[in-house]
Biopython code that builds the backbone (N, CA, C, O; Angstrom):
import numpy as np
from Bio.PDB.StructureBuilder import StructureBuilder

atoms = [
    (1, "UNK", "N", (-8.263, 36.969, -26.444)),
    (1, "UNK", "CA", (-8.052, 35.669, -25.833)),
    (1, "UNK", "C", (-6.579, 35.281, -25.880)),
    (1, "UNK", "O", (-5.964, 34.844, -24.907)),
    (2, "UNK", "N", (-6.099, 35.465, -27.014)),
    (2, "UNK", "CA", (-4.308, 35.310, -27.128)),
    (2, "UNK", "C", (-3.623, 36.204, -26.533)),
    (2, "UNK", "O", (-2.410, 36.004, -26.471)),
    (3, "UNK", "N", (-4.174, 37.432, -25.927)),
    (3, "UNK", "CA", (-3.106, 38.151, -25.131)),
    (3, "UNK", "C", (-3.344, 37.570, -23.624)),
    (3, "UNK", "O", (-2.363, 37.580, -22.881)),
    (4, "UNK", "N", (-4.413, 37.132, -23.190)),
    (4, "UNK", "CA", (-4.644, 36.364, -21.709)),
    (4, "UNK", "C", (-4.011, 35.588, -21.974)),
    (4, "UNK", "O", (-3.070, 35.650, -21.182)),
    (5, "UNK", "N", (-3.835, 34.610, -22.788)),
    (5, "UNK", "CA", (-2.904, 33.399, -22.593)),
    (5, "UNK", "C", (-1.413, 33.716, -22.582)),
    (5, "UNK", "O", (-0.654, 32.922, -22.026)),
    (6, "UNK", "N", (-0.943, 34.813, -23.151)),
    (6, "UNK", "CA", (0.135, 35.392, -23.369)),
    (6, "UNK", "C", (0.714, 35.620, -21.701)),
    (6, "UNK", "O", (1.602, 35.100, -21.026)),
    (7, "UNK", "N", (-0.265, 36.636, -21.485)),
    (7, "UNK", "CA", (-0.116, 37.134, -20.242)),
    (7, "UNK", "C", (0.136, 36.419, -18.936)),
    (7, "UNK", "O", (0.963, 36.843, -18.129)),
    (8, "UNK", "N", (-0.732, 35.106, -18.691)),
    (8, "UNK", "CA", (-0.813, 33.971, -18.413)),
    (8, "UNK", "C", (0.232, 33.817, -18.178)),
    (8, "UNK", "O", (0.849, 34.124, -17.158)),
    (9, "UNK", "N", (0.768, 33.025, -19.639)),
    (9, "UNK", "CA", (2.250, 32.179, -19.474)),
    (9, "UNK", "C", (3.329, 32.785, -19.226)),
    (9, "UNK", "O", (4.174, 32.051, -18.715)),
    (10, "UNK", "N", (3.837, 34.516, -19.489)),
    (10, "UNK", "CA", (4.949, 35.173, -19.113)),
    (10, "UNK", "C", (4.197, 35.734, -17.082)),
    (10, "UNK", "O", (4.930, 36.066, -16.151)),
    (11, "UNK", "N", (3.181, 35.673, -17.046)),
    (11, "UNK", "CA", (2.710, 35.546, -15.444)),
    (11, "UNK", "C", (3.876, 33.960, -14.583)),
    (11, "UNK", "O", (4.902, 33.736, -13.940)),
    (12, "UNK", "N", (2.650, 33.289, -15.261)),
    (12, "UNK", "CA", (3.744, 31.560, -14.661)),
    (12, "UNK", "C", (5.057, 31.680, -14.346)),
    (12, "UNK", "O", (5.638, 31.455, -13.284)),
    (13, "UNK", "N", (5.534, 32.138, -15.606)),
    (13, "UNK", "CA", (7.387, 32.365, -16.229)),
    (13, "UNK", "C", (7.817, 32.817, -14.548)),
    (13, "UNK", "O", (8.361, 32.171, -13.651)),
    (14, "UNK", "N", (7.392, 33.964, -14.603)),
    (14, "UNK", "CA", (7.681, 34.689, -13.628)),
    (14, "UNK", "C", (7.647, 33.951, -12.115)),
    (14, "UNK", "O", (8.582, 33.675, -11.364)),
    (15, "UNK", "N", (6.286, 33.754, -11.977)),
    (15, "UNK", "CA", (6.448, 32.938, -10.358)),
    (15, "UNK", "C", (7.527, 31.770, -10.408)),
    (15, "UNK", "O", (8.350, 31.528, -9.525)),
    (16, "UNK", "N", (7.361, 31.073, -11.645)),
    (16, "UNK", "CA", (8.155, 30.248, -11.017)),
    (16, "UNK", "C", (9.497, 30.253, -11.346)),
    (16, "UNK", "O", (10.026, 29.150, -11.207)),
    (17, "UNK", "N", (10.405, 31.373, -11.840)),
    (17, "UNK", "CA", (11.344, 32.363, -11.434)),
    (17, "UNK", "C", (11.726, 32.796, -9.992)),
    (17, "UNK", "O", (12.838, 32.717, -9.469)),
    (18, "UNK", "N", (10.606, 33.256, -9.475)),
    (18, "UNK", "CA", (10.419, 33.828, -7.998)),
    (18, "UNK", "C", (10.691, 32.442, -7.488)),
    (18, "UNK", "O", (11.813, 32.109, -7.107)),
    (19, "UNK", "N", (9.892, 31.823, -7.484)),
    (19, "UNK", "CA", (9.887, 30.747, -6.671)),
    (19, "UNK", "C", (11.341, 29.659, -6.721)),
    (19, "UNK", "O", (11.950, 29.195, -5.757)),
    (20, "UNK", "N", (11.578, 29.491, -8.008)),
    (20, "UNK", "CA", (13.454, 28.580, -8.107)),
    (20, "UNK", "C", (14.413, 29.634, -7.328)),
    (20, "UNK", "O", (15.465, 29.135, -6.929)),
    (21, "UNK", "N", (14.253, 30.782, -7.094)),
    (21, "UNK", "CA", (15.042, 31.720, -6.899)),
    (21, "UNK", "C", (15.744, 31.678, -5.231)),
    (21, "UNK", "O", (16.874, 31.990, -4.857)),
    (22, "UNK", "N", (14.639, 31.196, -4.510)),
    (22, "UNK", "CA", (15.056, 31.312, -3.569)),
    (22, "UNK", "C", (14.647, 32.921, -2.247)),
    (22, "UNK", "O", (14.485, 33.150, -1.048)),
    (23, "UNK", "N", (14.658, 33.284, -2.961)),
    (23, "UNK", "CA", (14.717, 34.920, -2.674)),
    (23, "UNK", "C", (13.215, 34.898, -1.807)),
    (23, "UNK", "O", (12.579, 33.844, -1.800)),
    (24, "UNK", "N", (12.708, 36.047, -1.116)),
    (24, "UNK", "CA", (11.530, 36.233, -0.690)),
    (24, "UNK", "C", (10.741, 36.456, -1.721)),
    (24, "UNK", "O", (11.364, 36.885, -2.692)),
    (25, "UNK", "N", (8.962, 36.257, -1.971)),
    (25, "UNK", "CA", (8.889, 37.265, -3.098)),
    (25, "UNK", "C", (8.821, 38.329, -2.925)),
    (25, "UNK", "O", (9.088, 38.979, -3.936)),
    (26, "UNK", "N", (8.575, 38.899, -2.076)),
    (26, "UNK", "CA", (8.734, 40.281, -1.886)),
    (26, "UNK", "C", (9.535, 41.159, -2.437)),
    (26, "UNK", "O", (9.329, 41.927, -3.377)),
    (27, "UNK", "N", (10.520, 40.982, -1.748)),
    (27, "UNK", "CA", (11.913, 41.292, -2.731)),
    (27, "UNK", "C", (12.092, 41.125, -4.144)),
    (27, "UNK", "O", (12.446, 41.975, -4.961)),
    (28, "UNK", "N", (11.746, 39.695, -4.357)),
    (28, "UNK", "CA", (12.257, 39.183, -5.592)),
    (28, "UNK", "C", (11.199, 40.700, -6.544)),
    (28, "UNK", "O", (11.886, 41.492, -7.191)),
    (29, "UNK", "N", (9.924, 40.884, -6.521)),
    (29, "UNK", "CA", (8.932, 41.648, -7.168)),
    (29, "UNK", "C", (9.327, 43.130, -7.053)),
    (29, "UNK", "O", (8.579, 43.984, -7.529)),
    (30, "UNK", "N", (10.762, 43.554, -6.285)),
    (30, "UNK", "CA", (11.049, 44.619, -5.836)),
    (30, "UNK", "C", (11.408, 45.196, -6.899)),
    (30, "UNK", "O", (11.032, 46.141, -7.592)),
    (31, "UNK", "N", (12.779, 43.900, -6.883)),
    (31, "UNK", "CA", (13.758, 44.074, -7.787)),
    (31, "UNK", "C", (13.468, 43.902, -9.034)),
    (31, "UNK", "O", (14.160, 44.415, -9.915)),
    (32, "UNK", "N", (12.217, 43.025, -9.342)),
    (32, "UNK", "CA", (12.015, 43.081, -10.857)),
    (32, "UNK", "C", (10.495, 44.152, -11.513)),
    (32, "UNK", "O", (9.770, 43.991, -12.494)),
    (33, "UNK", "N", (10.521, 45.288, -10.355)),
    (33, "UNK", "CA", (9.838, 46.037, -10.342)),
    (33, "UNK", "C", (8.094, 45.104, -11.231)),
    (33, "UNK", "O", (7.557, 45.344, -12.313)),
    (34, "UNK", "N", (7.852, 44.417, -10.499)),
    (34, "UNK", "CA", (6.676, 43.684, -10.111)),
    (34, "UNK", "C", (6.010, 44.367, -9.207)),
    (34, "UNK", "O", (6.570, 44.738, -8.175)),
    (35, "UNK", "N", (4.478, 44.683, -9.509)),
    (35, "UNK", "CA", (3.570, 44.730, -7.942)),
    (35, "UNK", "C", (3.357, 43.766, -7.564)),
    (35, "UNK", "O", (2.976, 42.882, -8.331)),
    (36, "UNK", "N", (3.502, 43.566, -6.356)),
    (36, "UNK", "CA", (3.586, 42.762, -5.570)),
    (36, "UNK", "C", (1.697, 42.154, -5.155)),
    (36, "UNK", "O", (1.179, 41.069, -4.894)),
    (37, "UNK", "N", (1.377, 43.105, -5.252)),
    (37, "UNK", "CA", (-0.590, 42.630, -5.314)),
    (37, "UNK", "C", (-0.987, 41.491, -6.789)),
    (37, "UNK", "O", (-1.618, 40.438, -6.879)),
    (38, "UNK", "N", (-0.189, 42.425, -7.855)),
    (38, "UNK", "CA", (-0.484, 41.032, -9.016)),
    (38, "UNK", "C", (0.065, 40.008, -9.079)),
    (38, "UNK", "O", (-0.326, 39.025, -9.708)),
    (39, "UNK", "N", (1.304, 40.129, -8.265)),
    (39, "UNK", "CA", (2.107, 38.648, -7.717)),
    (39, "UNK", "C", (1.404, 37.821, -7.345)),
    (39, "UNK", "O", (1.227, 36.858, -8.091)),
    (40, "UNK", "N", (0.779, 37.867, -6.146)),
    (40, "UNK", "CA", (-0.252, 37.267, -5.214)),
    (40, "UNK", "C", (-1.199, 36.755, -6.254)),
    (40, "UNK", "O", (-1.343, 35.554, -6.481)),
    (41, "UNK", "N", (-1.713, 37.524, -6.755)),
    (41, "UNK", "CA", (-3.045, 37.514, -7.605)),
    (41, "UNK", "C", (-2.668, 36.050, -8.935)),
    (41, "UNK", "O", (-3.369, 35.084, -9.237)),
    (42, "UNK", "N", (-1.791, 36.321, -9.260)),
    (42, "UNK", "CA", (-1.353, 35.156, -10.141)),
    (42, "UNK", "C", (-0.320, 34.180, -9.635)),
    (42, "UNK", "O", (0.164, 33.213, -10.222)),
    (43, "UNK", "N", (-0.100, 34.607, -8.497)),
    (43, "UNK", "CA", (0.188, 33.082, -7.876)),
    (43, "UNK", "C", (-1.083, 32.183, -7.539)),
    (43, "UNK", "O", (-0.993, 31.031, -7.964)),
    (44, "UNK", "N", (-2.068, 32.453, -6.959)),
    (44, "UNK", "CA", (-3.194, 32.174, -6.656)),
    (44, "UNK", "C", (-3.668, 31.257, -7.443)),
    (44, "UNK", "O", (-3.992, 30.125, -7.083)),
    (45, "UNK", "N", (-3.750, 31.832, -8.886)),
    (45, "UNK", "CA", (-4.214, 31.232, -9.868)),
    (45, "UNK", "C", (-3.077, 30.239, -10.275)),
    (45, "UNK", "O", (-3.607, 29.227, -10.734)),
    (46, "UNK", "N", (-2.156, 30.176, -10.279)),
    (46, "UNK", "CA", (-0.819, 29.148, -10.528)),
    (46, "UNK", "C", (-1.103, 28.132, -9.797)),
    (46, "UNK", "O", (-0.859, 27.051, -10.333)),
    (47, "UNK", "N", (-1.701, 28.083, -8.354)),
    (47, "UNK", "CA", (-1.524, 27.169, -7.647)),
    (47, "UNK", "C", (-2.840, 26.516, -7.688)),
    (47, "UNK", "O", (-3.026, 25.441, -7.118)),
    (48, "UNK", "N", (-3.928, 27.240, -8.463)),
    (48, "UNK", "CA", (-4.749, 26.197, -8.849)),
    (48, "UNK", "C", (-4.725, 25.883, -9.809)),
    (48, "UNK", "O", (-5.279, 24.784, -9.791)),
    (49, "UNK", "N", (-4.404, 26.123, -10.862)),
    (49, "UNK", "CA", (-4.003, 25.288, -12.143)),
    (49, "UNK", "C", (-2.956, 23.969, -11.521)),
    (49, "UNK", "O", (-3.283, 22.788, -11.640)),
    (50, "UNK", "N", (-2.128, 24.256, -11.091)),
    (50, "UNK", "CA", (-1.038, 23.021, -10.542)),
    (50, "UNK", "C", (-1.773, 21.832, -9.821)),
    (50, "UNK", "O", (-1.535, 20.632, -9.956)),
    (51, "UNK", "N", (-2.734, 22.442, -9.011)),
    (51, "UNK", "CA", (-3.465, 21.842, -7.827)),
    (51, "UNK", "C", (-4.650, 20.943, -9.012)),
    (51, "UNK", "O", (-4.957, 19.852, -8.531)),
    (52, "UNK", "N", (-5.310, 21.206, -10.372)),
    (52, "UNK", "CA", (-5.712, 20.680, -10.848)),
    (52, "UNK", "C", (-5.369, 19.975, -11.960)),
    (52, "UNK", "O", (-6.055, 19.106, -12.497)),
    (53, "UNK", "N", (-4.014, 20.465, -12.384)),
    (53, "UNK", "CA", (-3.129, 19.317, -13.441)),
    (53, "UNK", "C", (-3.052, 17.978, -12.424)),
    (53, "UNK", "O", (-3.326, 16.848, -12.830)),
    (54, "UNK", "N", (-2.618, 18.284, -10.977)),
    (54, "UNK", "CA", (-2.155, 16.957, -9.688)),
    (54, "UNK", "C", (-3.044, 16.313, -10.233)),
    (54, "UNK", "O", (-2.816, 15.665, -11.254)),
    (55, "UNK", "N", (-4.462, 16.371, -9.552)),
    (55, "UNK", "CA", (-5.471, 15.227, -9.474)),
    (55, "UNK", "C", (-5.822, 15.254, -10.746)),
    (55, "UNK", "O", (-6.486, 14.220, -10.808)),
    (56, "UNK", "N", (-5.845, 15.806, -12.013)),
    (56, "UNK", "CA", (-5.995, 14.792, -13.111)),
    (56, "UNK", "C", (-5.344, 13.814, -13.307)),
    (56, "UNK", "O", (-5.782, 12.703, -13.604)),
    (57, "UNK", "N", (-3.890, 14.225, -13.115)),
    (57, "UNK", "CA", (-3.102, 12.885, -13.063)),
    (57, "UNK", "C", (-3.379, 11.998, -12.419)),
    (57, "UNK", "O", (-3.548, 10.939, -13.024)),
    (58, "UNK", "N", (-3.507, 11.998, -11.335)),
    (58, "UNK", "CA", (-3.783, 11.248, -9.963)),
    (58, "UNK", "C", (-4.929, 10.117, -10.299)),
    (58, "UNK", "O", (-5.009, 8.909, -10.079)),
    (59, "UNK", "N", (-6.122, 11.478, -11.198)),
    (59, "UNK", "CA", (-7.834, 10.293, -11.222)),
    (59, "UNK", "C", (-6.878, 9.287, -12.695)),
    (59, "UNK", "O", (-7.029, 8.066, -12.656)),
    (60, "UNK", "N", (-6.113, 9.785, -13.688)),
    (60, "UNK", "CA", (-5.778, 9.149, -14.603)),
    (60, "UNK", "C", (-5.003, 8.100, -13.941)),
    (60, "UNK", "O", (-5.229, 6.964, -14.357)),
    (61, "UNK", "N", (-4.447, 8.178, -13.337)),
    (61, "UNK", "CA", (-3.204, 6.994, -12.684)),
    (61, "UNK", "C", (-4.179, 5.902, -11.906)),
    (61, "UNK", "O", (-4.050, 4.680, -11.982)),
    (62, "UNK", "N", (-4.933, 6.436, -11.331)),
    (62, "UNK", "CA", (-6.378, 5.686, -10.630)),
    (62, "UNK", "C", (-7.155, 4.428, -11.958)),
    (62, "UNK", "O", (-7.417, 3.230, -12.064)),
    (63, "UNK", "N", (-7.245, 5.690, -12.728)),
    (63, "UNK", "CA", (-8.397, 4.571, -13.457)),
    (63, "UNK", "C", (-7.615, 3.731, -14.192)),
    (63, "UNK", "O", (-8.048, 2.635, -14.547)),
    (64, "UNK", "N", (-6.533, 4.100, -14.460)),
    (64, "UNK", "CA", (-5.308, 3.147, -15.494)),
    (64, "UNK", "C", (-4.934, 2.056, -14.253)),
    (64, "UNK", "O", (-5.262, 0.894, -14.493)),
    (65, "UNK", "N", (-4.446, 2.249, -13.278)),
    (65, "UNK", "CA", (-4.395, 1.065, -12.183)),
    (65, "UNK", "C", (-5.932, 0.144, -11.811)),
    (65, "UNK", "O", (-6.071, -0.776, -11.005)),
    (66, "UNK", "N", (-6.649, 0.584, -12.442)),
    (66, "UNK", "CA", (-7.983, -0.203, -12.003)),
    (66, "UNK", "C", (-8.119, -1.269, -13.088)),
    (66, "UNK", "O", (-9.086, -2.027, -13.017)),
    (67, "UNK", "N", (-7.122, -1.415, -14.222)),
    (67, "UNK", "CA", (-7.289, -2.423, -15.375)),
    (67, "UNK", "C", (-6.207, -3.877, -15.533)),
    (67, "UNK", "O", (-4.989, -3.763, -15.393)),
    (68, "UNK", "N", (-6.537, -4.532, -15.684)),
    (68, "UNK", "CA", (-5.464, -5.855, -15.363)),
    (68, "UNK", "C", (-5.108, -6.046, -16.898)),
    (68, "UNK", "O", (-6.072, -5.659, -17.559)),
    (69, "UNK", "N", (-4.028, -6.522, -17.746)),
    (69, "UNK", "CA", (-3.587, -6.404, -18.608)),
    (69, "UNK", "C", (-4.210, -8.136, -19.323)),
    (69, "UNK", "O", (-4.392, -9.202, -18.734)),
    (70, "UNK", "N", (-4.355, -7.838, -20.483)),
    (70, "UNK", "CA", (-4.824, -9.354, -21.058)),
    (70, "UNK", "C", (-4.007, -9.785, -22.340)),
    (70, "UNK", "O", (-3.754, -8.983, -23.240)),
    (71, "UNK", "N", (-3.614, -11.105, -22.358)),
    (71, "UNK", "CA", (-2.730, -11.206, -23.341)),
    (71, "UNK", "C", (-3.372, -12.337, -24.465)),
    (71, "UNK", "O", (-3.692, -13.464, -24.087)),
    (72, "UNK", "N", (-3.464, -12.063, -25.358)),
    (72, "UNK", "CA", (-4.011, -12.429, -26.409)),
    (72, "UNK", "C", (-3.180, -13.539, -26.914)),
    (72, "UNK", "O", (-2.088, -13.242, -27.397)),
    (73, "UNK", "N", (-3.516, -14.687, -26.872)),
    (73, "UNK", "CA", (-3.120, -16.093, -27.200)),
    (73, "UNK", "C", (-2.927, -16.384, -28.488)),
    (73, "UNK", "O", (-1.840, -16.849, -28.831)),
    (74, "UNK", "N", (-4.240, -16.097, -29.692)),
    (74, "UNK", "CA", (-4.359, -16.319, -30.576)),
    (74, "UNK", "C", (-4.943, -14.906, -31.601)),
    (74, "UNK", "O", (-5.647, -14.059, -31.052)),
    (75, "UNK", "N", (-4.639, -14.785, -32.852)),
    (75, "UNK", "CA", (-5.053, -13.481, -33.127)),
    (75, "UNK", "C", (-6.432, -13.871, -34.225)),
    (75, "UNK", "O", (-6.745, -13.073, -35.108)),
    (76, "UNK", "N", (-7.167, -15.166, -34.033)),
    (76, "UNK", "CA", (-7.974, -15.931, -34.956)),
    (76, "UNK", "C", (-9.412, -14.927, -33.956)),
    (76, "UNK", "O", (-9.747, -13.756, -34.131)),
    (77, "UNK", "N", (-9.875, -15.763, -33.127)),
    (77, "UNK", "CA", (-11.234, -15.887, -32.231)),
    (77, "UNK", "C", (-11.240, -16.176, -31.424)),
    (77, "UNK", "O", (-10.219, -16.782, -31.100)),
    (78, "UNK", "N", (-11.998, -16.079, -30.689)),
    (78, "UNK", "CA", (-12.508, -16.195, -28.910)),
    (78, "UNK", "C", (-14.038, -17.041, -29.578)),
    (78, "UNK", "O", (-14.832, -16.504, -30.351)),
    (79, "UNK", "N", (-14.154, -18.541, -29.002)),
    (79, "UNK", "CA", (-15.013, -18.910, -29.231)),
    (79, "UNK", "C", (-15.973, -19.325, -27.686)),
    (79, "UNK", "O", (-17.152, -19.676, -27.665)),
    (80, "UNK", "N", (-15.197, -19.180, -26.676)),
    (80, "UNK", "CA", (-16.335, -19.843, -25.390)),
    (80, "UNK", "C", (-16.679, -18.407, -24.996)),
    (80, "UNK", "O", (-16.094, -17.408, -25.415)),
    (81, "UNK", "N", (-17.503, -18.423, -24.303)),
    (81, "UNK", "CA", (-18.486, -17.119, -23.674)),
    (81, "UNK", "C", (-17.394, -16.581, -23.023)),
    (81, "UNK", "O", (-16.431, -17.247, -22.642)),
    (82, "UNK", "N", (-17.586, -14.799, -22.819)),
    (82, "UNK", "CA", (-16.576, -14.172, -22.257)),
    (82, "UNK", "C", (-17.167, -12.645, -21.581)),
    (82, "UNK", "O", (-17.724, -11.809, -22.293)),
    (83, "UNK", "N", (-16.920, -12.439, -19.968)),
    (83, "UNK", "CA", (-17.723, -11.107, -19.590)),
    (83, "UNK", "C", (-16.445, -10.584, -19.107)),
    (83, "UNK", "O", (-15.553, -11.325, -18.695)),
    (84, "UNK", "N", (-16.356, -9.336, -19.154)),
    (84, "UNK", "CA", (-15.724, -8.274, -18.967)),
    (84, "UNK", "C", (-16.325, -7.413, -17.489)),
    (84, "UNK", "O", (-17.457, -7.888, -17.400)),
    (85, "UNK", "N", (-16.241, -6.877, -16.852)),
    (85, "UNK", "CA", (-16.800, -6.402, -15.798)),
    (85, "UNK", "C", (-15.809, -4.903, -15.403)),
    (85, "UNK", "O", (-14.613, -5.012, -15.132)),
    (86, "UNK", "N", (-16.269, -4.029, -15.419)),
    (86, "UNK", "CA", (-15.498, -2.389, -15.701)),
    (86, "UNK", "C", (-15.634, -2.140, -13.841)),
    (86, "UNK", "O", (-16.581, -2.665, -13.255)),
    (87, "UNK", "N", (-14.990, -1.622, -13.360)),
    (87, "UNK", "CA", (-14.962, -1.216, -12.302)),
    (87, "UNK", "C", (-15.960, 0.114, -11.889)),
    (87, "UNK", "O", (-16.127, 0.365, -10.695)),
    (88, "UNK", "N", (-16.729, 1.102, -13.130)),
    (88, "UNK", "CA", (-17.817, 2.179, -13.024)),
    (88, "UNK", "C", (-19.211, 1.174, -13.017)),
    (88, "UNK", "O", (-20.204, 1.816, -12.675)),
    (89, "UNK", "N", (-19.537, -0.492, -13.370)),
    (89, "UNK", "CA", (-20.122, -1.013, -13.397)),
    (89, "UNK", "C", (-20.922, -1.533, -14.809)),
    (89, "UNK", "O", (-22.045, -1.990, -15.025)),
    (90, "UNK", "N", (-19.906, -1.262, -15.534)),
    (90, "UNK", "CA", (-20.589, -1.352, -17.185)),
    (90, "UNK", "C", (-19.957, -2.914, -17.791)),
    (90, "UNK", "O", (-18.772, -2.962, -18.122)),
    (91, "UNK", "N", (-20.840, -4.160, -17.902)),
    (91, "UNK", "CA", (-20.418, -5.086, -18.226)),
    (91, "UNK", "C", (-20.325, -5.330, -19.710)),
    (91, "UNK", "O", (-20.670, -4.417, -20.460)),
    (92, "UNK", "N", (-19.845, -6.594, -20.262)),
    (92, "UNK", "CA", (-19.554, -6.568, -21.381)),
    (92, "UNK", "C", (-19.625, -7.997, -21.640)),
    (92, "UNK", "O", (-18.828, -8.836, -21.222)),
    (93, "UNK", "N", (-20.805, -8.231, -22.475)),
    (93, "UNK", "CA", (-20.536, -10.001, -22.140)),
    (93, "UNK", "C", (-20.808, -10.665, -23.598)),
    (93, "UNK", "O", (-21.902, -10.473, -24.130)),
    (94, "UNK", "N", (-20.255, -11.100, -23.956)),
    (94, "UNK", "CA", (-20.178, -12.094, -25.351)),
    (94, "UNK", "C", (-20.421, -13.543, -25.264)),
    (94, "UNK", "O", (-19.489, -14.270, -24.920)),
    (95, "UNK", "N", (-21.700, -14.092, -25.569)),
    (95, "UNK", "CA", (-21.959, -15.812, -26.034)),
    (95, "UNK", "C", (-21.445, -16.064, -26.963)),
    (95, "UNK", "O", (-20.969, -17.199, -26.997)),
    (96, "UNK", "N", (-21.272, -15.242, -28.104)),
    (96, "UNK", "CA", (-20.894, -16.207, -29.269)),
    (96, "UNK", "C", (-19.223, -15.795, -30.047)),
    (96, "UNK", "O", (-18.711, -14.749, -29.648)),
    (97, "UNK", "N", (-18.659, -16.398, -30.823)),
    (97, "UNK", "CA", (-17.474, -16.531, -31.055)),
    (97, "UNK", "C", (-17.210, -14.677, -31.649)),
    (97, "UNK", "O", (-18.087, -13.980, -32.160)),
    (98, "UNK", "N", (-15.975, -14.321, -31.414)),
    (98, "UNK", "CA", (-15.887, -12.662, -32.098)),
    (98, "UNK", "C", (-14.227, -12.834, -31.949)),
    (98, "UNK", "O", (-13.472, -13.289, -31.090)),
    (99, "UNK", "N", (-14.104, -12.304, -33.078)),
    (99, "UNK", "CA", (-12.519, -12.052, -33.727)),
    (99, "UNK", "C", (-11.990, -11.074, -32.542)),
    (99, "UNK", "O", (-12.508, -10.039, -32.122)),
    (100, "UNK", "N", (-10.738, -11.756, -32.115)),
    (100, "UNK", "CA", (-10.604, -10.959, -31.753)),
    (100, "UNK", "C", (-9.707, -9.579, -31.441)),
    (100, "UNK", "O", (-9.296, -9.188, -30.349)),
    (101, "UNK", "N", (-9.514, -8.877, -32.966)),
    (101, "UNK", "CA", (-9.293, -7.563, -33.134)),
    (101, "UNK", "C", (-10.642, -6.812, -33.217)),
    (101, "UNK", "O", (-10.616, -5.588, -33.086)),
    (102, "UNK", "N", (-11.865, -7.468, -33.431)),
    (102, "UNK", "CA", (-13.687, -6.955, -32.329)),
    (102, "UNK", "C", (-13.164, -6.443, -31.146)),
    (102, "UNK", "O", (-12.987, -5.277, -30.794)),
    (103, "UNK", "N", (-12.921, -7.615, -30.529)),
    (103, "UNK", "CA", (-12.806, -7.519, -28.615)),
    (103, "UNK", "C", (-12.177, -6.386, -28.433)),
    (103, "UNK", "O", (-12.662, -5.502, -27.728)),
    (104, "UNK", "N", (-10.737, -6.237, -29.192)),
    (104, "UNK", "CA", (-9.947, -5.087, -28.577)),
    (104, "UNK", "C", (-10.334, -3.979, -29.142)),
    (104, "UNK", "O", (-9.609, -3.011, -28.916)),
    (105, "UNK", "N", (-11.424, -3.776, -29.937)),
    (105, "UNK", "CA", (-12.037, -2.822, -30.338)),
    (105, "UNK", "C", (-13.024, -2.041, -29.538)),
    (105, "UNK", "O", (-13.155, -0.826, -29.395)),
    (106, "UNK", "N", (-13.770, -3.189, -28.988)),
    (106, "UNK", "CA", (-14.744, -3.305, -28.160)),
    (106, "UNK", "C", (-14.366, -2.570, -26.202)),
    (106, "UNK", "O", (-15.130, -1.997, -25.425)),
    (107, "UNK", "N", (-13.017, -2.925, -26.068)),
    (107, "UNK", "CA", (-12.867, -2.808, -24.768)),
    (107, "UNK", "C", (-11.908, -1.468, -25.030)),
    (107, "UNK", "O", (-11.750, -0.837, -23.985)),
    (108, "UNK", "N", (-11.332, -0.972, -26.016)),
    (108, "UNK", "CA", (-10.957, 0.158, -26.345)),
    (108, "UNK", "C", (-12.376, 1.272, -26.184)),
    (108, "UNK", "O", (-12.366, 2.232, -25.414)),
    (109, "UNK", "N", (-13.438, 0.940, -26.991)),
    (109, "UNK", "CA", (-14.334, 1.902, -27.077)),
    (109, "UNK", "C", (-14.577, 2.050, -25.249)),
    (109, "UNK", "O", (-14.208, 3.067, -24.664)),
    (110, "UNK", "N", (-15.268, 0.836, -24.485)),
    (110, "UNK", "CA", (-15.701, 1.103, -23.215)),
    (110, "UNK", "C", (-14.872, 1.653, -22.619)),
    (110, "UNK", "O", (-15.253, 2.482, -21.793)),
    (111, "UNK", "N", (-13.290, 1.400, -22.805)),
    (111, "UNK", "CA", (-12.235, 2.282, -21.600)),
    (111, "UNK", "C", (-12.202, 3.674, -21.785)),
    (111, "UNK", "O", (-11.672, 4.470, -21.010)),
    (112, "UNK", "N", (-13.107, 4.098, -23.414)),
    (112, "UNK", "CA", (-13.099, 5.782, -23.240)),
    (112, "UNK", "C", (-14.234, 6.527, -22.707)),
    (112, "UNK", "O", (-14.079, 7.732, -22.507)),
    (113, "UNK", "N", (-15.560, 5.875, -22.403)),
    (113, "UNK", "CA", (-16.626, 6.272, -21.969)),
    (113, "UNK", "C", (-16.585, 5.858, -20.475)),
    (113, "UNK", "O", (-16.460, 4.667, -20.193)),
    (114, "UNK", "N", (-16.712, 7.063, -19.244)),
    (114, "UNK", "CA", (-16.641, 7.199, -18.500)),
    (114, "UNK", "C", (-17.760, 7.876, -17.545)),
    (114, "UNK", "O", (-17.529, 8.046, -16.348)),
]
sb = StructureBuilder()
sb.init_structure("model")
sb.init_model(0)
sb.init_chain("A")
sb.init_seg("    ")
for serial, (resi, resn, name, xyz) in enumerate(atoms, 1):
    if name == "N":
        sb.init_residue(resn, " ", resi, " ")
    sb.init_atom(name, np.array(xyz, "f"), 0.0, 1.0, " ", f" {name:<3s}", serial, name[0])
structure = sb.get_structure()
């Protein structure tokens, strides 16, 4: 398993060598006596790893823009009724008074369950 990952990351190294370089790859795999078939072959795979680091970021930047920021007045209690409403549809609703280092406990736990 540690030599695939090995292999892997001096693979990457490489394309994106080829690729800052400028050069064709063709060439570039000539000259660095590369086959040019495992080039391909692990570019392939480069560009979906890249293609799926993007949209993690992307769904992360999504769900972090879907939250409005709340500023905490007092660090005693929240005593009047209070609902929360999550944008996946998971509410959160409190009648009675809760400290509130609870609350931010509370809306910490729901922002990790998805």
């Amino acid at each position: 398993m540690i030599e695939k990952e090995l292999k892997k990351q001096e693979m990457y190294a490489f394309i994106t060598a080829c690729l800052s370089s400028g050069e064709k790859p063709y060439s570039y795999c000539k000259r660095h006596e590369m086959n040019y078939g495992a080039y391909r072959y692990w570019l392939a795979k480069y560009k979906l790893d890249q293609s799926i680091a993007t949209s993690k970021k992307e769904d992360s930047l999504s769900k972090a823009s879907n939250f409005i920021s709340l500023e905490v007045i007092s660090e005693s209690s929240i005593s009047s009724p209070i609902e929360i409403q999550y944008p996946n549809g998971v509410s959160l609703r409190l009648n009675s008074a809760i400290a509130t280092n609870e609350l931010r406990n509370l809306i910490n736990i729901l922002s990790c369950l998805d």
